[in-house]
C-alpha positions in Angstrom: 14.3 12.5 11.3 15.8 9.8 9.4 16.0 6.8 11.5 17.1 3.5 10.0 14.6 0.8 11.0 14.9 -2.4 13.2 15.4 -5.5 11.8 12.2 -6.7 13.0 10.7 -3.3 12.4 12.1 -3.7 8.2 10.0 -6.9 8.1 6.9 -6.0 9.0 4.2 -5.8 6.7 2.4 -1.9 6.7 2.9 -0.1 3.6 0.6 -0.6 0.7 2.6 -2.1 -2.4 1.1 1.2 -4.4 4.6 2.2 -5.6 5.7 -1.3 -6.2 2.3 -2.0 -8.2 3.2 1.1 -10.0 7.1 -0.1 -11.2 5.5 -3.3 -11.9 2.9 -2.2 -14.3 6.0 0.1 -16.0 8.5 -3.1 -16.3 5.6 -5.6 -17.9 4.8 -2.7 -20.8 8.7 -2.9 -21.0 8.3 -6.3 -21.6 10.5 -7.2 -18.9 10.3 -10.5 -16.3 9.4 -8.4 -13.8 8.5 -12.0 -11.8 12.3 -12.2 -11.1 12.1 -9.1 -8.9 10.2 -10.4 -6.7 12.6 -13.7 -6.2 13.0 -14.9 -2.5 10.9 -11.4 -1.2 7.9 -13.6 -0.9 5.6 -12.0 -2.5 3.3 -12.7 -5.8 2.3 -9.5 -8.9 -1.2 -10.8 -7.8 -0.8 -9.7 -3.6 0.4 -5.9 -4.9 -2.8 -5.7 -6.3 -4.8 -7.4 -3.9 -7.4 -5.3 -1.9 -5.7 -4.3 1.7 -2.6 -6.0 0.9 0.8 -4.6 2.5 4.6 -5.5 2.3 7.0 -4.6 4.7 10.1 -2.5 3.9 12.7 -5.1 3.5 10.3 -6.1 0.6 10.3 -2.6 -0.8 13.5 -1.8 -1.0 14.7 -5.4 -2.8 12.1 -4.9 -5.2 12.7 -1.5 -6.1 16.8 -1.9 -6.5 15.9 -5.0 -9.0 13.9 -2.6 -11.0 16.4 0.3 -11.0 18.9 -2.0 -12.2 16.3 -3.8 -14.8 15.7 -0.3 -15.7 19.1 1.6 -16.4 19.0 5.2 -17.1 15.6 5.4 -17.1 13.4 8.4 -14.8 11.8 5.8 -12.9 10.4 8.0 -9.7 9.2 10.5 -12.6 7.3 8.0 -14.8 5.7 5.9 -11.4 4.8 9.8 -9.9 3.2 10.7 -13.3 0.5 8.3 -12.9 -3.1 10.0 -12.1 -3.5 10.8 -8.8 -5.9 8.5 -7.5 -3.2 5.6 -8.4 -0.7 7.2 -6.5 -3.0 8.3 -3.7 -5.4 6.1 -3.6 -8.4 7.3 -0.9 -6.0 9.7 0.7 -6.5 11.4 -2.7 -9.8 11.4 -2.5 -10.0 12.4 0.8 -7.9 15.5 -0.1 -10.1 16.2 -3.5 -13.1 17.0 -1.5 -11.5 19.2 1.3 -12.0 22.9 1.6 -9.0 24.3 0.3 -5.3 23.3 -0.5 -4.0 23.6 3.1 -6.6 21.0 4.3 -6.1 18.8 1.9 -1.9 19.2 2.4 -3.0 18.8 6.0 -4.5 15.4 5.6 -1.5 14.2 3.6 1.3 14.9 6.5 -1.0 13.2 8.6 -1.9 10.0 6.7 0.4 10.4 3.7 1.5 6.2 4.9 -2.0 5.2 4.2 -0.8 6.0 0.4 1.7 4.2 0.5 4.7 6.8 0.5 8.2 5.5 1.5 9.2 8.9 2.9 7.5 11.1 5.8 6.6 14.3 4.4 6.3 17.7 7.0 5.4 21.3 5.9 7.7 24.2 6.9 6.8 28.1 7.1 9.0 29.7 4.5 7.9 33.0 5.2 5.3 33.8 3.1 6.2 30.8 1.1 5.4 26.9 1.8 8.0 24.5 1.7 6.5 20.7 1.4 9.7 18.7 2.6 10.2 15.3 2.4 12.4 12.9 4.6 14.1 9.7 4.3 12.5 7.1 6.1 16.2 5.4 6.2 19.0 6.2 4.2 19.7 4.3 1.3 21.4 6.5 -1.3 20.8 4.0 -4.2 17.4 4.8 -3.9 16.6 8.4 -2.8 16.5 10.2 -6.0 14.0 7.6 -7.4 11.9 7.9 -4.2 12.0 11.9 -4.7 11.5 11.9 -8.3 7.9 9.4 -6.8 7.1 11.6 -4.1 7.1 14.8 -5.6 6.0 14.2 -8.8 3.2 12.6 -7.2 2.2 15.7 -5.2 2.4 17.9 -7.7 0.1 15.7 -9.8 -2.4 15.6 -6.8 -2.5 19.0 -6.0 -2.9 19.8 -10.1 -6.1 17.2 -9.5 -7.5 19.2 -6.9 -7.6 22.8 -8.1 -8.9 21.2 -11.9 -5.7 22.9 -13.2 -3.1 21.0 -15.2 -0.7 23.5 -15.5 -0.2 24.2 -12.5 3.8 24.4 -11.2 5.5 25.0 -7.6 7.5 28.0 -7.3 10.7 25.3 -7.0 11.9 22.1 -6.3 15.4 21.5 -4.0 16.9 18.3 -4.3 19.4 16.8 -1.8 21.0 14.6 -4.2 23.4 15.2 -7.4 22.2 16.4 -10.7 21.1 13.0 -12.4 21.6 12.4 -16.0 17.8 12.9 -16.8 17.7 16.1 -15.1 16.2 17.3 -18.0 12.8 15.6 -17.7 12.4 17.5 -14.3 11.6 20.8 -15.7 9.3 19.5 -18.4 7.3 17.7 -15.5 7.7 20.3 -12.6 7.4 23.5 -15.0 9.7 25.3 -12.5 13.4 25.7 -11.2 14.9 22.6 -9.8 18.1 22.8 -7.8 20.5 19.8 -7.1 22.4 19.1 -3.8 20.1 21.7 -2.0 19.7 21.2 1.6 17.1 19.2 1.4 14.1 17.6 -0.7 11.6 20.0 -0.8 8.7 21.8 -2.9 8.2 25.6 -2.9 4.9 26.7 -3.0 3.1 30.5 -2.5 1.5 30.0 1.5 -1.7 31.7 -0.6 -2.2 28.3 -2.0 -3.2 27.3 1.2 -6.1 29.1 1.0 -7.3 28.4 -2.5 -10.9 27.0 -2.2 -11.7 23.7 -4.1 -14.2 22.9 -7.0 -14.9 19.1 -5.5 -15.6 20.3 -2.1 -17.5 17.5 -0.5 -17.5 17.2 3.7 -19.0 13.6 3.7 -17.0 12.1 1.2 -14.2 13.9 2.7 -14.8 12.6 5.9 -16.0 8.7 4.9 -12.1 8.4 3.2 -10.5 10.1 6.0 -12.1 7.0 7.7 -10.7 4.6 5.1 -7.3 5.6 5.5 -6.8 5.6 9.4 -8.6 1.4 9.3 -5.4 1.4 6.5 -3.2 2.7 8.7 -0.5 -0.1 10.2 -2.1 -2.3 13.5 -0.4 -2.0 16.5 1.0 -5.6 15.9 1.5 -6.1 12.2 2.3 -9.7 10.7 5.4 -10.4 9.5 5.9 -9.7 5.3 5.8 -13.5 4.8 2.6 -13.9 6.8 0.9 -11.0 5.5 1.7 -12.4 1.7 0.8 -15.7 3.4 -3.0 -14.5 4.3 -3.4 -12.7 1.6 -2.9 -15.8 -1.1 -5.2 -17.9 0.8 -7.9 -15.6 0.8 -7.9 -15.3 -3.0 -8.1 -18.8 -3.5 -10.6 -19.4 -0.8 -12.6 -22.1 -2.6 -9.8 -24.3 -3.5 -7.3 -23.6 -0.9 -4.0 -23.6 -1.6 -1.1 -26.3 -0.2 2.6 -25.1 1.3 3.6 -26.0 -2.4 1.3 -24.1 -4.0 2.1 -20.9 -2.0 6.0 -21.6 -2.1 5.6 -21.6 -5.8 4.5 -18.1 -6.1 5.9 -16.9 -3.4 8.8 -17.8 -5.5 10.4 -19.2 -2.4 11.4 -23.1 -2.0 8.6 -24.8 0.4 11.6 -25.6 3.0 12.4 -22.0 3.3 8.6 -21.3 3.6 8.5 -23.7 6.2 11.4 -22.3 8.4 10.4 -18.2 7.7 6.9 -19.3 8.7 8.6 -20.9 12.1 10.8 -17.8 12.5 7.7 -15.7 12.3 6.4 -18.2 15.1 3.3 -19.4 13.1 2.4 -22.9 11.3 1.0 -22.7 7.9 -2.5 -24.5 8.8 -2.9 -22.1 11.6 -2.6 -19.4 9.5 -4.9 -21.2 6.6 -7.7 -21.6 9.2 -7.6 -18.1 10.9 -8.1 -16.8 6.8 -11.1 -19.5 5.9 -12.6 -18.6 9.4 -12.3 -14.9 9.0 -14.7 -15.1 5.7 -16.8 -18.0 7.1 -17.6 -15.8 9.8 -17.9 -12.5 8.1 -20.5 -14.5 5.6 -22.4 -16.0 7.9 -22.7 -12.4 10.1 -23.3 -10.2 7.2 -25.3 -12.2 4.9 -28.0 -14.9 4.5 -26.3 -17.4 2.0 -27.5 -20.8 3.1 -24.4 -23.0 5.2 -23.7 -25.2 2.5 -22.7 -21.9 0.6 -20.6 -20.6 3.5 -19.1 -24.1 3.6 -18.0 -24.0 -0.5 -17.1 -20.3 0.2 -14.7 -21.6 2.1 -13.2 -24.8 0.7 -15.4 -27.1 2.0 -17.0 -29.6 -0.1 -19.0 -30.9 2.8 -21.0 -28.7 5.2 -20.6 -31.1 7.5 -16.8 -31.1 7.8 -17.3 -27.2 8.0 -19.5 -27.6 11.1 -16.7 -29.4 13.0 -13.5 -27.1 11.7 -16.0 -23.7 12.6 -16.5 -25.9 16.1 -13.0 -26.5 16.2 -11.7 -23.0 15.1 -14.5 -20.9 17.3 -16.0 -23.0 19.6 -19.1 -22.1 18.0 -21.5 -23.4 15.7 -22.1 -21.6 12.3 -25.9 -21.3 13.5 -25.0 -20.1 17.1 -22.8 -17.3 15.0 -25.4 -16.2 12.6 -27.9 -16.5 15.8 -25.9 -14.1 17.6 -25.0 -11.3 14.7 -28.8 -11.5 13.8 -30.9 -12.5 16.7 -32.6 -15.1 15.0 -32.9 -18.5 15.8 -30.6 -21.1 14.2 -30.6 -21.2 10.1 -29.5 -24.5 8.6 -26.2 -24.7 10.9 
């Protein structure tokens, strides 16, 4: 099942920087420059917190290897995994909270565990009796499995303690693919159970009579309104490029005073002449992408609310509604009043 990625497939941008985010927030306590990881990736601390933000797996990886090796000897995977469950699992964790028992809520993360932002596949397996929760490589990359293990099933066990209200709760084992690492030790104080190294595979034990443990937080429509969430999170059929992605997601945080190639090459942490040729590589032109952003929110503004042109026009980096008139014009083919007209069914407002 594990498959090493294309090229083109490697830079792609569809997995949400939660783990990233998460060995970020672990190298600032440290004190560490944890800007310097993300050197020539292009990507900024303030995108991996950005709402809907995603890097691509070429991102991930160099990331991650800078903070193993800013981070010697330390249980990485364990502390990132340790963090509550709703910062690991984000709405999938929510959306598994209010299921009906365990086995829905382990359903639901097989099926959407990439709307969490996991970096390996995870498929259950009938044990006889028992459970086993077994999780793949997405590509091989020895330097990094144990710390992706140590994330991954740390983080499970954390949910799963969140949903049946229990904190002491502990799988019947853990099996571990790789060699016995020199904080094996902190394993058993976070699994509570027997771990064995260079098993078979990477895999948690658990009683199949879990499956049918009812939950305390029950709740169909919240249940079913994250379910929801995570599919829209799910990757497009035709995700940008990493650079792009980063790209769009700068320029809509800075929406009012837009940003230049500089600007964005700066904390990118990339020169502007190799933003410039990954941007042509990717096929795209930086004002292209600049105005697709600014007329995404003009239009999203002037469907779903009735803030006055001129406010649309500011929104947007425009210190003149009139130069926003012609760039919507130019962008849409539209006015800004025939767009509200249409969302609304009013007459023209202002535009």
């Amino acid at each position: 099942m594990s498959v090493e990625p294309s090229l083109g497939s490697s830079g792609k941008a569809v997995i949400p920087p939660t783990i990233l985010a998460g060995v970020l927030d672990i190298g600032r306590r440290e004190g560490l420059p944890v800007t310097s990881w993300l050197s020539g990736t292009g990507l900024d601390p303030a995108v991996l917190y950005a709402p809907g933000a995603r890097v691509s797996l070429r991102q991930a990886r160099t990331v991650l290897r800078r903070a193993l090796a800013a981070l010697p000897g330390r249980a990485l995977g364990l502390e990132v995994g340790e963090r509550d469950a709703l910062l690991s699992f984000g709405l999938l964790g929510v959306a598994m909270r209010a299921s009906g028992t365990v086995g829905e809520g382990l359903d639901l993360a097989e099926e959407l565990h990439q709307a969490s932002g996991s970096l390996l596949d995870v498929e259950r397996e009938d044990l006889g009796g028992r459970i086993g929760v077994r999780f793949w490589e997405r590509w091989p990359d020895p330097e990094l499995l144990a710390f992706l293990c140590e994330e991954a099933l740390v983080s499970t066990v954390m949910v799963i303690r969140s949903m049946l209200a229990d904190p002491t709760w502990a799988p019947l084992r853990v099996d571990l693919a790789y060699p016995r690492p020199a904080h094996a030790a902190r394993y058993h104080t976070v699994f509570r159970c027997p771990v064995t190294f260079r098993s078979d595979a990477n895999r948690m034990v658990i009683p199949g009579t879990l499956m049918e443990r009812p939950l305390p937080t029950r709740h169909e429509p919240t249940r079913r309104a994250a379910i929801e969430a995570c599919q829209k999170m799910l990757a497009p059929s035709d995700p940008p490029s990493d650079l792009v992605a980063s790209l769009e997601t700068l320029l809509a945080m800075h929406l009012r005073r837009p940003l230049s190639m500089r600007d964005v090459a700066e904390r990118l942490h990339v020169t502007e002449r190799t933003l410039h040729r990954r941007l042509a590589e990717s096929g795209v032109r930086f004002r292209d992408v600049s105005d697709r952003v600014r007329e995404h929110r003009a239009t999203s503004l002037l469907r779903h609310s009735s803030v006055p042109v001129s406010e649309v026009a500011a929104e947007v980096g425009f210190g003149d509604s009139r130069e926003f008139r012609r760039a919507y014009l130019r962008w849409t083919g539209r006015t800004p009043s025939q767009t509200r007209g249409q969302s609304t069914g009013a007459g023209p407002v202002g535009g």
